[in-house]
C-alpha positions as a Python dict, from the first residue, in 0.01 Angstrom:
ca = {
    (1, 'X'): (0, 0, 0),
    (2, 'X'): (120, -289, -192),
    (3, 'X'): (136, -286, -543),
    (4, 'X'): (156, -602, -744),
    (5, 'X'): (166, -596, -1154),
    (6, 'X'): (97, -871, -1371),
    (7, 'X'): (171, -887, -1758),
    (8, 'X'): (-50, -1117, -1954),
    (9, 'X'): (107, -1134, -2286),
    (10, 'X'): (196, -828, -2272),
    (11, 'X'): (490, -581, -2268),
    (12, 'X'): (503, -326, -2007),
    (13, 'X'): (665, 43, -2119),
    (14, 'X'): (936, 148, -1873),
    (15, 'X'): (768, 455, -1688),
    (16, 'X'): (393, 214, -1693),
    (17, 'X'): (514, 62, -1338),
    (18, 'X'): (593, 513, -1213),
    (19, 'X'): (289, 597, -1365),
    (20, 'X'): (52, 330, -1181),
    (21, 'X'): (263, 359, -849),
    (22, 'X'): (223, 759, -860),
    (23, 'X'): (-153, 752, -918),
    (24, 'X'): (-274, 457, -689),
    (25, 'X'): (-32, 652, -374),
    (26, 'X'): (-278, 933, -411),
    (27, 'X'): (-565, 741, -312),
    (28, 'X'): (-431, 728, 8),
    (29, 'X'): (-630, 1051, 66),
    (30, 'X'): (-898, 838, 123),
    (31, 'X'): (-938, 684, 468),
    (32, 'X'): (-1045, 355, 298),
    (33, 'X'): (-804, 55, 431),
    (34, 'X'): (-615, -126, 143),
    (35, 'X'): (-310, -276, 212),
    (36, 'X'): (-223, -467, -170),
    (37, 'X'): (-356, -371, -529),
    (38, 'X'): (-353, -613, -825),
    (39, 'X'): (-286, -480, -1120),
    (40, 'X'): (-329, -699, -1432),
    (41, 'X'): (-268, -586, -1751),
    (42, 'X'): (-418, -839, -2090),
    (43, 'X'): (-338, -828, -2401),
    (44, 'X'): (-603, -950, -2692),
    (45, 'X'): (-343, -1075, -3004),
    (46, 'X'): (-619, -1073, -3205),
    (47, 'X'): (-600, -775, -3449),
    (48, 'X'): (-970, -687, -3513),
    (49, 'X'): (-971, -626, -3168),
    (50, 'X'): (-755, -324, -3214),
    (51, 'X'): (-950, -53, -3016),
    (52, 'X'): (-966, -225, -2694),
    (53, 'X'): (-675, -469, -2696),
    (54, 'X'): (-503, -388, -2390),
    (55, 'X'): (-766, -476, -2069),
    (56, 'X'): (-652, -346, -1712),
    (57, 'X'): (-767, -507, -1436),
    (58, 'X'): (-756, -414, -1078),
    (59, 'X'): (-840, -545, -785),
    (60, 'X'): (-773, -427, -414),
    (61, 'X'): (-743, -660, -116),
    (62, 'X'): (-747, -620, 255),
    (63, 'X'): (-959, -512, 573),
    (64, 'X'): (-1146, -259, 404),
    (65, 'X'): (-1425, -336, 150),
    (66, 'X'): (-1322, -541, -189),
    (67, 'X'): (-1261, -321, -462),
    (68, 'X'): (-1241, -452, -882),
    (69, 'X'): (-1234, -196, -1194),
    (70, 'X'): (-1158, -285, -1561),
    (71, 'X'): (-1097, -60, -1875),
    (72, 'X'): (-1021, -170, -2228),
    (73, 'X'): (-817, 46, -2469),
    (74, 'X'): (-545, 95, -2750),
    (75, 'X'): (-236, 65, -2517),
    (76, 'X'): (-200, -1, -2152),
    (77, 'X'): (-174, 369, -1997),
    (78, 'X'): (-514, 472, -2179),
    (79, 'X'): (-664, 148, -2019),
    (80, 'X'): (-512, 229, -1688),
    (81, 'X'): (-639, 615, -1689),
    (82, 'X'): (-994, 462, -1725),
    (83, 'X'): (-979, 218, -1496),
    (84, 'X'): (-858, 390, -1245),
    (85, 'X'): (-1099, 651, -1273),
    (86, 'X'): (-1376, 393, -1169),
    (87, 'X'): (-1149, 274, -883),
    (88, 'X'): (-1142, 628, -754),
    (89, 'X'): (-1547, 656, -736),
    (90, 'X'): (-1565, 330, -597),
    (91, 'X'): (-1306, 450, -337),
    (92, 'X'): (-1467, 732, -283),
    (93, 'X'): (-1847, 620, -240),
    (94, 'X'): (-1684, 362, 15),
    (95, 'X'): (-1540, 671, 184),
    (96, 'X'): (-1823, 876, 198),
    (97, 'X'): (-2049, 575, 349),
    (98, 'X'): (-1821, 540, 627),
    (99, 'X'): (-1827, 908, 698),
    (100, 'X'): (-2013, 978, 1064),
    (101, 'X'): (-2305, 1155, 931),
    (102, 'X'): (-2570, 1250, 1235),
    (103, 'X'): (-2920, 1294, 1105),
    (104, 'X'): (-3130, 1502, 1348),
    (105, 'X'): (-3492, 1650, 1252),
    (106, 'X'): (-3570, 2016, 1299),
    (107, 'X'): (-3834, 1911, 1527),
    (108, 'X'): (-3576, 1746, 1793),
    (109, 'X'): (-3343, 2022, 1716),
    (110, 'X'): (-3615, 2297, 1769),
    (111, 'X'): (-3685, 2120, 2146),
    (112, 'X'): (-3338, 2082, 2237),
    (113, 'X'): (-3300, 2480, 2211),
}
């Protein structure tokens, strides 16, 4: 999986770029196909906007299904955490629909014994 970061007037901490690599390899465990994840990171100069001035954005691209989460929050890693939270359960309802599920009725089951 590719990763790809983008800093909207913004200044990325050091570890930031370990931090998002580390968590978006472990959604690997998914069988859901993405080969390249945007990652864009926004920052609001405006001060009342305080709380939520960093925004996180990301978006996955490739054969698999389209992917987008955002999260707004005081600095970029506590904007990341949430946002990647909602990628995960979007990951993971995508996995789960793809699962081969076989829905058989007791009555055909009861016959077929």
């Amino acid at each position: 999986m590719k990763i790809v970061l983008h800093a909207r007037q913004a200044h990325l901490a050091d570890d930031f770029k370990v931090i998002v690599e580390e968590k978006l390899q472990s959604m690997d465990r998914f069988s859901v196909t993405i080969e390249r994840v945007e990652v864009e990171v926004i920052h609001e100069g405006n001060p009342r906007q305080g709380k939520l001035s960093h925004r996180v954005i990301l978006t996955s691209h490739g054969s698999g299904p389209l992917l987008r989460a955002q999260a707004a929050a005081f600095n970029d890693v506590a904007a990341f955490d949430l946002a990647i939270k909602n990628f995960e359960l979007q990951i993971r309802k995508s996995h789960e629909k793809s699962k081969d599920v076989k829905h058989e009725s007791l009555r055909k089951k009861a016959v077929s014994e």
